[in-house]
Every structure is written in C-alpha cells, then in structure tokens.
C-alpha positions as CSV (number, residue, x, y, z in Angstrom):
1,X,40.8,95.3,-13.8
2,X,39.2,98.5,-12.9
3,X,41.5,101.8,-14.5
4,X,40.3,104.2,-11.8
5,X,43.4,106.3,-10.6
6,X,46.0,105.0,-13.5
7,X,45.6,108.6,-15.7
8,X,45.9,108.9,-19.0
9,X,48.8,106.5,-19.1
10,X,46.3,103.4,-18.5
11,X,44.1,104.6,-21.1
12,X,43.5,102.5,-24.4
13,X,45.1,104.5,-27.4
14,X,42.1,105.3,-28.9
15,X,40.9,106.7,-25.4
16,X,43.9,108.2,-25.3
17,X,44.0,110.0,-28.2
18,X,40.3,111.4,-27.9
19,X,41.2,113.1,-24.2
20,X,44.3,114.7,-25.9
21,X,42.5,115.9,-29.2
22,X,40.0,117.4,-26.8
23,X,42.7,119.1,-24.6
24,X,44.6,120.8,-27.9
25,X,41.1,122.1,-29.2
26,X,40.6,123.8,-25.4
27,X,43.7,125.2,-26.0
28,X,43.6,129.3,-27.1
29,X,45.0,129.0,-31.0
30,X,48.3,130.6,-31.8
31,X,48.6,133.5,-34.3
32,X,50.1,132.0,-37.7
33,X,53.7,132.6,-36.8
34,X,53.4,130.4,-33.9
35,X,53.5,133.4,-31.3
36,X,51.7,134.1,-28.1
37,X,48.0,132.4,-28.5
38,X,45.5,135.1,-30.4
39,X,43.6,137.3,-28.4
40,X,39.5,136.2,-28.3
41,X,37.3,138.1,-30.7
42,X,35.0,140.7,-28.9
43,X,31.7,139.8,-29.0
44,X,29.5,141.8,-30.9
45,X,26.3,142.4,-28.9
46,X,23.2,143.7,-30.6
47,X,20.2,144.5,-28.9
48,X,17.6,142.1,-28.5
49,X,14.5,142.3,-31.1
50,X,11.0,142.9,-29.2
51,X,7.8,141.3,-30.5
52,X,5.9,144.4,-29.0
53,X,7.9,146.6,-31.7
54,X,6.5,144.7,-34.3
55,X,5.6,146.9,-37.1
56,X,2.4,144.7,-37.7
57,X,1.4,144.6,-33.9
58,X,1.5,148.6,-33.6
59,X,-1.2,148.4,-36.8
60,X,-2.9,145.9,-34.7
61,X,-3.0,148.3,-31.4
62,X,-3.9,151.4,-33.7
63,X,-6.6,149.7,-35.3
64,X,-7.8,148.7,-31.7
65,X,-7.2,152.0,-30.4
66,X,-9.6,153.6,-33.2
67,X,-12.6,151.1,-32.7
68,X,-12.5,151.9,-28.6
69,X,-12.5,155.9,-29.6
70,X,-15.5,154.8,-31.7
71,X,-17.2,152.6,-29.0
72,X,-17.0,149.4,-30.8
73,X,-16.6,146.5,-29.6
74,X,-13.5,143.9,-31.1
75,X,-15.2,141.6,-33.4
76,X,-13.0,138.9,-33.4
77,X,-12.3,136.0,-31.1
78,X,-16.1,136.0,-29.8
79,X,-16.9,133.3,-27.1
80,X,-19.5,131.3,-28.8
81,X,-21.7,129.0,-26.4
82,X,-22.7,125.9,-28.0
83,X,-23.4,124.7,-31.5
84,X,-23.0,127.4,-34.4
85,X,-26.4,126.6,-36.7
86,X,-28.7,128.9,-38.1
87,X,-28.7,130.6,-34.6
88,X,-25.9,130.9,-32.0
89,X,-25.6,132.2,-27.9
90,X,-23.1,134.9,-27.4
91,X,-22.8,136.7,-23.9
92,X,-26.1,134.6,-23.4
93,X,-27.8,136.3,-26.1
94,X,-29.9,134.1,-29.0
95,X,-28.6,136.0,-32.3
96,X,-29.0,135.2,-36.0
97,X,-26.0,133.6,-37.1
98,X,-24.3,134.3,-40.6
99,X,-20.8,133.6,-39.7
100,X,-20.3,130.1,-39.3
101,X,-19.6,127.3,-42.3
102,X,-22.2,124.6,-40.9
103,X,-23.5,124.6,-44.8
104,X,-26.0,121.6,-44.2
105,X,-26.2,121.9,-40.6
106,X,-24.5,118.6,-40.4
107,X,-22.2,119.9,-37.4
108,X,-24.6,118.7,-34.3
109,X,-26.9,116.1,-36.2
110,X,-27.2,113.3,-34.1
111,X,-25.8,110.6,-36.1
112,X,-22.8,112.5,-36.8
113,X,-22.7,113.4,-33.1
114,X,-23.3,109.4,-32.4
115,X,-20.7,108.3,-34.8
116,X,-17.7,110.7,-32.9
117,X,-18.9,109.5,-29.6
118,X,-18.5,105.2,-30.8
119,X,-14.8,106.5,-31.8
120,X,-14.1,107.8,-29.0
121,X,-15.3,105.2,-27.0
122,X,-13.2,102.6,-29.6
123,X,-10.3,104.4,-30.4
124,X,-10.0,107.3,-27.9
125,X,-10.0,111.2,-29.1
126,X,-6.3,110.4,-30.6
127,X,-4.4,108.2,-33.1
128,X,-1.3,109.1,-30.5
129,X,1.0,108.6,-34.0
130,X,1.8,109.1,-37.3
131,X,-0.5,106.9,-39.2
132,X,2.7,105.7,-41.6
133,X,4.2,104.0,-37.9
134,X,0.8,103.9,-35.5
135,X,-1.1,105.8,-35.9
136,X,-3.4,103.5,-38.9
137,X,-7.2,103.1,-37.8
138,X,-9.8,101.2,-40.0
139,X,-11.7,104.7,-39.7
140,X,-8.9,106.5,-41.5
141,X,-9.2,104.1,-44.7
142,X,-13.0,104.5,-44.8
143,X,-12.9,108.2,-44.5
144,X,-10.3,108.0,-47.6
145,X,-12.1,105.4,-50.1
146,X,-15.5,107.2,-48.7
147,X,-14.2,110.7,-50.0
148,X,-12.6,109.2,-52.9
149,X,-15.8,107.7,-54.2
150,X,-18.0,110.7,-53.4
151,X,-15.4,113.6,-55.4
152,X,-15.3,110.8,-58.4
153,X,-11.4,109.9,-58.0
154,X,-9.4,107.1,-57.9
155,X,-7.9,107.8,-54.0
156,X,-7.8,110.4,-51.3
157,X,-5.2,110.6,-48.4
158,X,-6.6,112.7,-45.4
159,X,-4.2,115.6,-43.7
160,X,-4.8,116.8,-40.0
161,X,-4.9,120.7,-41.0
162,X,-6.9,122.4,-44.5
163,X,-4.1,125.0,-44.5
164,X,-1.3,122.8,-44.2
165,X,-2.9,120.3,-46.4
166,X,-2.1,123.2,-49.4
167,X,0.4,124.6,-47.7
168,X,2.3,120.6,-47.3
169,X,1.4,119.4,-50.8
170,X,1.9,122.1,-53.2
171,X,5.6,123.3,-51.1
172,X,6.1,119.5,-51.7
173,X,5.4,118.7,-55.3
174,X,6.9,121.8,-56.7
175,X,10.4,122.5,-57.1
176,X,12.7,125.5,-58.6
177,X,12.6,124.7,-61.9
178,X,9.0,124.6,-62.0
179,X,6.0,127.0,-62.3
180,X,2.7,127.7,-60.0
181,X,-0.2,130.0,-61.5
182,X,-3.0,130.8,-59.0
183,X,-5.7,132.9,-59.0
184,X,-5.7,136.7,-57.8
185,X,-7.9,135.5,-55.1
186,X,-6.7,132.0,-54.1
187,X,-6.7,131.1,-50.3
188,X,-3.4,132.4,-48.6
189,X,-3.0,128.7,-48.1
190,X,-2.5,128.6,-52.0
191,X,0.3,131.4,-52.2
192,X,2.3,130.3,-48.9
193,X,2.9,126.6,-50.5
194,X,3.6,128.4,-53.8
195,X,6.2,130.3,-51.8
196,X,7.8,127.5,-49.8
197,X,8.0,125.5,-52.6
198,X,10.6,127.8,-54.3
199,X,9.0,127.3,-58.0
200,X,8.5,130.3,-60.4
201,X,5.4,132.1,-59.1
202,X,2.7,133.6,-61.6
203,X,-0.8,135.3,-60.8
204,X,-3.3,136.0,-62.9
205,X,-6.6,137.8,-62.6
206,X,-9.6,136.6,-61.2
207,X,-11.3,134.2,-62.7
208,X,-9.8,135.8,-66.2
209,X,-8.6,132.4,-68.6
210,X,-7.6,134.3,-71.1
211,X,-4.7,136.3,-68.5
212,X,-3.7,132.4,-67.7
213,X,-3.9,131.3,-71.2
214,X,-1.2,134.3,-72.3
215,X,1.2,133.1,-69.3
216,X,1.0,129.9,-69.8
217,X,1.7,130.3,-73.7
218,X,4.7,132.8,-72.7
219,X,6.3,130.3,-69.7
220,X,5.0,127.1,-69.4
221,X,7.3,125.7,-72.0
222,X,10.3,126.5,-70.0
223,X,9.5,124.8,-66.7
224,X,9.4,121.1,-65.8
225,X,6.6,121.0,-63.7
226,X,3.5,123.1,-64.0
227,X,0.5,123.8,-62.0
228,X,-2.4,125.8,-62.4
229,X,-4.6,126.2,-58.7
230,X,-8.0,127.6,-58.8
231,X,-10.8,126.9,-56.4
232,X,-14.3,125.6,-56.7
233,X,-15.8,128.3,-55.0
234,X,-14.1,131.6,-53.5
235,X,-14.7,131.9,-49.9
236,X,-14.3,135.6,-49.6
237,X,-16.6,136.6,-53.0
238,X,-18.9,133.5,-53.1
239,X,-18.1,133.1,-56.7
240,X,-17.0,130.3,-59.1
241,X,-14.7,129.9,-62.0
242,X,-15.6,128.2,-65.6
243,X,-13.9,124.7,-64.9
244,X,-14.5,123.4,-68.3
245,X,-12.3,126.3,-69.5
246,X,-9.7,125.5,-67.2
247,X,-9.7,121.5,-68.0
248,X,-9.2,122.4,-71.9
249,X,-5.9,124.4,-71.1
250,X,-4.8,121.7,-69.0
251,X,-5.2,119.3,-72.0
252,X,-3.7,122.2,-74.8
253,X,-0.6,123.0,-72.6
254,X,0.0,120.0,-70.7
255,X,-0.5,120.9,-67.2
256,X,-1.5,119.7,-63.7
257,X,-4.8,121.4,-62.4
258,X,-5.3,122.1,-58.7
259,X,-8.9,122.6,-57.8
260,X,-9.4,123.9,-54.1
261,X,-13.1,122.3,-53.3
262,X,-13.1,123.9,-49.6
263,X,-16.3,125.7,-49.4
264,X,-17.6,124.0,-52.6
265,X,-18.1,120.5,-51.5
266,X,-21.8,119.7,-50.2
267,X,-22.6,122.9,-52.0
268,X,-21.9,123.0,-55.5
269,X,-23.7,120.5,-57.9
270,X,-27.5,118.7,-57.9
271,X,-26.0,116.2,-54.9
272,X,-23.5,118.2,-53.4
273,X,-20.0,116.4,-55.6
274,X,-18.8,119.8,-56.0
275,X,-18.0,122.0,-58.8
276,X,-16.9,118.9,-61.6
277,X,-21.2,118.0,-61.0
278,X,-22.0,121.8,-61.1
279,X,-20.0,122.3,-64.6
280,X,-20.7,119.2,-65.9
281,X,-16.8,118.1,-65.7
282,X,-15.6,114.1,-65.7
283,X,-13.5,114.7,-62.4
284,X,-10.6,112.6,-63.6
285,X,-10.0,115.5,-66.3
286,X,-8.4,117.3,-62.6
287,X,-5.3,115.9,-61.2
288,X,-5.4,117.2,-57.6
289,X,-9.1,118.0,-56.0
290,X,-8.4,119.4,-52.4
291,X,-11.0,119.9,-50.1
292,X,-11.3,120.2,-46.2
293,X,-13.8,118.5,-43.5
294,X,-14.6,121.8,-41.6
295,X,-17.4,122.6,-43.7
296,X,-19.5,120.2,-45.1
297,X,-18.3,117.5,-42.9
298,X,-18.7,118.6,-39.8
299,X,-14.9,118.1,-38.8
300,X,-11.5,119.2,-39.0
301,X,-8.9,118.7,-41.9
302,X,-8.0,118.6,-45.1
303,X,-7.8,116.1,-47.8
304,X,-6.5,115.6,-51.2
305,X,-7.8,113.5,-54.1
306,X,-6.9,112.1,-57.6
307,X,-4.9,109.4,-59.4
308,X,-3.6,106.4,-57.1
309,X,-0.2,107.1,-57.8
310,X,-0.7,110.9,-56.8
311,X,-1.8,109.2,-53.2
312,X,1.0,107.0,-53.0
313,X,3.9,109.5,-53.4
314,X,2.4,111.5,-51.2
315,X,1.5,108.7,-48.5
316,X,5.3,108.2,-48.0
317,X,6.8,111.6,-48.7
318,X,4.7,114.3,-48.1
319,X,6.7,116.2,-44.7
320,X,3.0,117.3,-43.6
321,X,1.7,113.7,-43.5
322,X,4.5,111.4,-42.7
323,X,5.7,113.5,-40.0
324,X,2.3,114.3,-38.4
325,X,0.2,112.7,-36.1
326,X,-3.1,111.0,-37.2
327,X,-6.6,112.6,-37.8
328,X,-7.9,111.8,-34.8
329,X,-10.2,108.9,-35.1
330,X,-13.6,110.6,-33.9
331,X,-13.4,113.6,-36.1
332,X,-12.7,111.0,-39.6
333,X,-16.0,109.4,-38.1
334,X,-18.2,112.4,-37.6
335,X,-16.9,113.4,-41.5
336,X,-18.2,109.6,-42.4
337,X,-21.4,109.9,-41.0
338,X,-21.4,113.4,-42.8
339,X,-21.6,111.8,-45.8
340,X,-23.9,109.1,-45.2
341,X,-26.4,111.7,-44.1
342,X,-25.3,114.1,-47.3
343,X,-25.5,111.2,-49.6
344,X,-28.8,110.2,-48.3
345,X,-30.4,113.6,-48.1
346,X,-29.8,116.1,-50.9
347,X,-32.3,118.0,-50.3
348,X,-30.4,120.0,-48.3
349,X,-28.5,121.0,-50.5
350,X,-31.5,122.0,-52.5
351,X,-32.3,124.0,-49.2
352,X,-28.6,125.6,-48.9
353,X,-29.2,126.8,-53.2
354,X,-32.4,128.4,-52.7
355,X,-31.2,130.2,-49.4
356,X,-27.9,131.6,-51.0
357,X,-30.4,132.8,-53.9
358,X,-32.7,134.3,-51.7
359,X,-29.6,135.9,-49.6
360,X,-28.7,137.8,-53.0
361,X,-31.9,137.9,-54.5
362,X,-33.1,140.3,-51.5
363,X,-30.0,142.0,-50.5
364,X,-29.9,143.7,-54.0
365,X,-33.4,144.5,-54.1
366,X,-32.6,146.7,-50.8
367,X,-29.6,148.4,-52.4
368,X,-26.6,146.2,-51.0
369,X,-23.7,145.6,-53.2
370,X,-22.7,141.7,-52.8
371,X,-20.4,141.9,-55.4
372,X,-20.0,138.9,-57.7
373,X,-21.7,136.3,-55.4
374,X,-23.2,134.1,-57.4
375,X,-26.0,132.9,-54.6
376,X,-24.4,129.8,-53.5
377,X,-23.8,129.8,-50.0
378,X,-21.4,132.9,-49.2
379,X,-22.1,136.8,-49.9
380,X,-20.3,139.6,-49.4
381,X,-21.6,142.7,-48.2
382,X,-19.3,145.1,-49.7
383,X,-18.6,148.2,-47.5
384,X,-15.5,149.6,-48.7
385,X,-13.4,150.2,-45.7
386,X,-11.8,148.5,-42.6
387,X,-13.2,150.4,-39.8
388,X,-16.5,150.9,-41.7
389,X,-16.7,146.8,-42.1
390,X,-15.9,146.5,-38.1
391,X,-18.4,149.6,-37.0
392,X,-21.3,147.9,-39.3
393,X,-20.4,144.1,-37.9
394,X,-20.6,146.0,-34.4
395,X,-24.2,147.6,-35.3
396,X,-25.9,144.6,-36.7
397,X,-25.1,142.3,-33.6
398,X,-26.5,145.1,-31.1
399,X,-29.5,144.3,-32.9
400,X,-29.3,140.4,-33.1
401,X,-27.4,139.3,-36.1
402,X,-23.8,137.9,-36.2
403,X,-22.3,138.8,-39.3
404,X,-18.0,139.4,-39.1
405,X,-16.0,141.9,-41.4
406,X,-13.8,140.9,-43.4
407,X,-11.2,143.8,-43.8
408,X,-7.5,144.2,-44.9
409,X,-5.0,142.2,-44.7
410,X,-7.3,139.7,-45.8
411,X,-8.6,141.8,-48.7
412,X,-7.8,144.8,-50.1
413,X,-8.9,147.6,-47.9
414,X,-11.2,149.5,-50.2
415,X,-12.6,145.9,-50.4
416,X,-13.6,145.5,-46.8
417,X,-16.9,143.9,-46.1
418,X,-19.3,141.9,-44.4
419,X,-19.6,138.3,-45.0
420,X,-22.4,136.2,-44.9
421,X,-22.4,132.2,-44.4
422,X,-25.9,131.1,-45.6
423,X,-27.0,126.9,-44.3
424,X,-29.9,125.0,-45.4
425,X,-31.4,125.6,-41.9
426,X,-31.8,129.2,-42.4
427,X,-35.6,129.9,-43.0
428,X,-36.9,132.8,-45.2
429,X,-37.8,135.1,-42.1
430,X,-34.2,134.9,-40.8
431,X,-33.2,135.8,-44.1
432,X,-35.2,138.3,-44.8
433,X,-34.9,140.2,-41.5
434,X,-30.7,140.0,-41.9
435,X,-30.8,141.6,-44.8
436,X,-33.2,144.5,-43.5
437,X,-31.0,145.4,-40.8
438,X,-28.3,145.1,-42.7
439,X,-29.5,147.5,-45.0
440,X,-31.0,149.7,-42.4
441,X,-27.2,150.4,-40.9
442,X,-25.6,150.3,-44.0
443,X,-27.7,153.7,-45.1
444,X,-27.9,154.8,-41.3
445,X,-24.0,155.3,-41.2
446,X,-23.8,157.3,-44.6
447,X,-26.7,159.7,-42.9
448,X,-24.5,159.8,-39.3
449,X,-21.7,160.7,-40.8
450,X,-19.5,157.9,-39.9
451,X,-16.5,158.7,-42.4
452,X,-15.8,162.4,-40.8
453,X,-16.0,160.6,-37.3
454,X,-13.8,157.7,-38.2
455,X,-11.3,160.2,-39.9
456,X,-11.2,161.8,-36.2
457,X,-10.7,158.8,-34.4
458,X,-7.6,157.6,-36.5
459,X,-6.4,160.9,-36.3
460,X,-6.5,160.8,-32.5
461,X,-5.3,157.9,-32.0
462,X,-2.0,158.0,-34.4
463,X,-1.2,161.3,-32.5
C-alpha cells in the first residue's frame, strides 16, 4: 500500500525518527539556560585573495617590464616547429639548436617513430586506466624488464611524470622520524618530495662527501630511515659526483642511496648504462636508480629501479602510481625502440663524449667560464646575472643560435647563465661557430655597457 498523503504518522519508526532528528537540527539552538534560541554568529567576511597580487607574479611582470625597456624579446615558451635535433625552425627560421635534451638524436629516428605509430595503431594513444585496475599493456612490462636489464637491477616500475616520479617516491618512502640528505644542487624534484614527505631534511654541499660524511656521523643514528639522493649528472652544471665515495658511506653508515640518472643515462659510461659504468660501480651497491624517458628515450616519464621488493611495495602503494593513469602505450614503445637502437649503436654515445669535450674544450679557449662542466653533454655559460643571461640568449638567436638562460629562481642569481645541450648529431662546425658567437656577445656587452643600461631599465620600471 502506497503511504502517499498519510504524513509522518504512516511513517516506519526508523523513517520516523530520521524526518524528526532532521527537523530538531533545523531548529535555531537555545542559549544554555533554555531561553529564547541564540542569535546567529555574524559572518566574518574577509576580502577575497587575487592571484594578480601575487608577490611572485609582480617579480614576474617587473622582470618582463625590464626586458621590453631593453628591447628583448621573452625567452621562454618559444613555438618550436617540428623536431628539436641538432637544428630547430622558430618563427620559420633554421637556427642552431643547443637547448633541447635529444642526447642521441633518438627523438625522430624512424624506428622509434615506427614503434609509437604500431602502438597507437594497437593500443590507441591511451592506457584509459590505472595500470593496477586497466590500465596493464604487454608494452608496459617490456619497457620495465627492458630498463631493468639495461641500468643492471633486478626491476623497474615506470611512472607517467619525471617530477612526480621523485616527487611520489621519496614523499612516499620517507616518514617523520626519518632523514633525507641531498645535494646543494639536486633537482627541485629532489627537495619537494623531501618536503612532502615530512622527514628531517639535511643539505650538504655540492658534491662535498666529506660535508655528508659529518652529518651523517652527527644524525643518522637517530632516525629510522635514511636516505642519501644525489644525481648522476647535474643538469644545470654538467657535472658529476664520485659514486664510489658515496656507495662506501652507504655501506659504513647503513643507508639507502638515491641516484637521480635523468640526464646521465645514454650519456655516462663506454655504452651509455649511466654513471655505475662511468665509475666502475656494481649497480646493485644503489638501492634506488631513478631516471626519466625524456632524454635519452625519446619519451616522457619517469622510472625507478632496484631490488624486486623495492618495485613491489611501490607497485601497490605508491599514491603517484596506483592512482594514476597508465604511460600511455606509444610513448613506453618509442622508449623500447630507444633502446634497441642505443643498445645497438654506441657509437653515439662516443659522438655525444667527444662533442661535450669539444663544447668545453673550445669555449674556454675563447675566454668563457663553463664552470665545472665536466664535457659530457651539458655546459654552462656562466654570465652572472638574470637580465644579462636573458639579453645574451636574446643576442645569440638574432644571430642563429638557440641557447636559453637559465636565471634565478632556478639558480642563484649571481649564478645566471646560458646553457647548452650538446647531441651526437652536432658536427664540429656547429660547435665551433656557437661558441664564437657566443663569445663575440659575451665581450660585446661588457664593451656596450649593458650593466649601466640594465641598471636604468630596472630603475624605470620599479618606479
């Protein structure tokens, strides 16, 4: 029998008690003497933050403001027209390129370029889930036992983003009670999973062992967990660190060591295995070996490898895997073919080393600092301010070379400079004429005057 129109009263009791609990709670409450009901709290208004009166956005205009007084263009975010190799098309113009991580030109090689198209025309251009409920290709398994075997570990699991893959893993394995160290100059990946994950945070000095030896003698003892995260080669100095070292205060104080093999897989070592071939390290001596797939192989990604039981635990808890969506299938087969054609041809690395050294090599022979690049495949030009950095980059592609600043907050601001991505398809003469003009407008701004016109700019536009 239908209980339309019999009111409460032909209610069940249980119906009938949730309609009245949910009439007393609209009720206004009484005052605790059981007076009239108490009068509603004002509501406090406050007025409503603006993102345009961001502190960091105002930098962002003033900075802006100061290149247009100074005529130069905004260096970032540049429209690129096809595939970034040794040369690339911007505004329909051929230039020299120096600021794209293509190390061995795999991005564009036609069996890399096949290998994404079959996926896509198997799998589609998404895994459309997370692989721990759908989301599970074949590819995805090949990439990992493919990476695995290459880095010299026992598993890999692959992660959609680089930056989240150390952002995800380290916020996940550390807790409170335990304690990250990281180098000076570790990727802000690095220090934001440091940060989320809570734990004691400790920096030492770049590339200074002895610094990480004295903190870890003074603190390690007193966490639970420890980690010690350096990389295999530093993306903004072109440098490396002495991994043996590291690996012998991993065994004297017991800790887990993080090695960050971004920019230093396919370019460190004889066949490109990274740093643990370069130093002459057993790879197992490193628990965690991070690396990514926009480099190297030609995708997009991260990955991490080490023990099995590392993978597992992080296979089925880590937040940034199990709650993410699948690499998508063509991009884990282009980073496959990657490494056929790596593992097949390492001559090019051979080609990326003696084009780093030549980089360096001639750069300092025209007066350029470079800093501590050690010739691999990244240099610095150090310049030694922001706007200086942005007005050089601005100069060198007038004249047909794409090299982008690198200026604060990304380093320090003194520290501002020009970096430079070297490939194995980079021939001598484009080397050679990038440093000339480099060096040409490095010494032609000194002899213009640049710093008294920059210091009138800025003051202009903070008026």
């Amino acid at each position: 029998m239908s209980g339309r129109g019999r009111g409460i009263g032909g209610l069940s009791r249980a119906a009938k008690d949730s309609v009245l609990g949910a009439l007393r709670a609209a009720q206004p409450a009484k005052d605790e003497d059981g007076g009239e009901p108490a009068r509603p709290r004002p509501v406090l208004r406050r007025k409503r933050n603006s993102f345009a009166d961001l502190p960091e956005l105002k930098d962002i205009h003033t900075q802006r403001a100061v290149a247009d007084l100074l005529k130069v263009e905004n260096p970032f975010f540049r429209v690129h027209d096809g595939r970034a190799g040794a040369r690339t098309e911007i505004d329909g113009r051929s230039l020299l390129n120096f600021g794209s991580y293509n190390y061995l030109g795999l991005n564009g090689h036609p069996e890399v370029s096949a290998a994404a198209k079959a996926a896509v025309d198997h799998y589609g251009v998404s895994a459309s889930a997370s692989r721990l409920v759908a989301g599970e290709r074949p590819v995805h398994r090949e990439l990992e036992r493919r990476i695995a075997g290459f880095v010299g570990a026992e598993a890999a699991l692959v992660f959609v983003s680089g930056h989240a893959t150390n952002v995800g893993v380290i916020g996940h394995l550390l807790r409170p009670n335990d304690l990250i160290l990281y180098d000076s100059l570790s990727h802000n990946s690095i220090v934001m999973g440091a940060q989320l994950s809570g734990a004691t945070r400790r920096m030492f000095p770049h590339n200074d062992f002895d610094k990480l030896e004295e903190l870890l003698a003074a603190h390690a003892h007193a966490h639970d967990r420890v980690l010690v995260a350096i990389e295999g080669l530093y993306s903004m100095d072109g440098d490396i660190p002495d991994l043996a070292r590291a690996v012998a205060l991993r065994e004297r104080y017991g800790v887990w060591l993080m090695v960050d093999e971004a920019h230093s897989l396919g370019v460190l070592g004889k066949t490109g295995r990274g740093i643990a071939e370069e130093a002459g390290v057993d790879p197992h001596d490193v628990d965690i070996w991070m690396g990514t797939l926009s480099k190297t192989l030609s995708g997009c990604g991260g990955y991490i490898a080490g023990s099995g039981a590392l993978v597992e635990f992080l296979k089925f808890t880590a937040p940034g895997f199990v709650y993410s969506v699948g690499m998508p299938p063509p991009v884990a087969a282009a980073a496959i073919a990657s490494l056929d054609v790596l593992e097949r041809e390492p001559e090019r690395v051979a080609k990326l080393r003696a084009n780093g050294l030549r980089f360096v090599e001639k750069a300092k022979a025209a007066g350029l600092d470079v800093g501590d690049s050690a010739g691999f495949a990244i240099s610095p030009v150090m310049v030694g301010d922001s706007l200086r950095a942005v007005y050089l980059a601005d100069r060198l592609l007038q004249r047909g070379v794409n090299a982008l600043p690198i200026v604060h907050p990304a380093v320090p601001e003194r520290a501002a400079r020009l970096r430079f991505f070297l490939t194995s398809e980079h021939s001598d003469a484009d080397i050679d004429e990038a440093v000339a003009i480099t060096a040409e407008e490095h010494a032609a701004l000194a002899k213009a005057g640049f710093g008294v016109k920059m210091a009138a700019a800025l003051a202009k536009a903070t008026r």
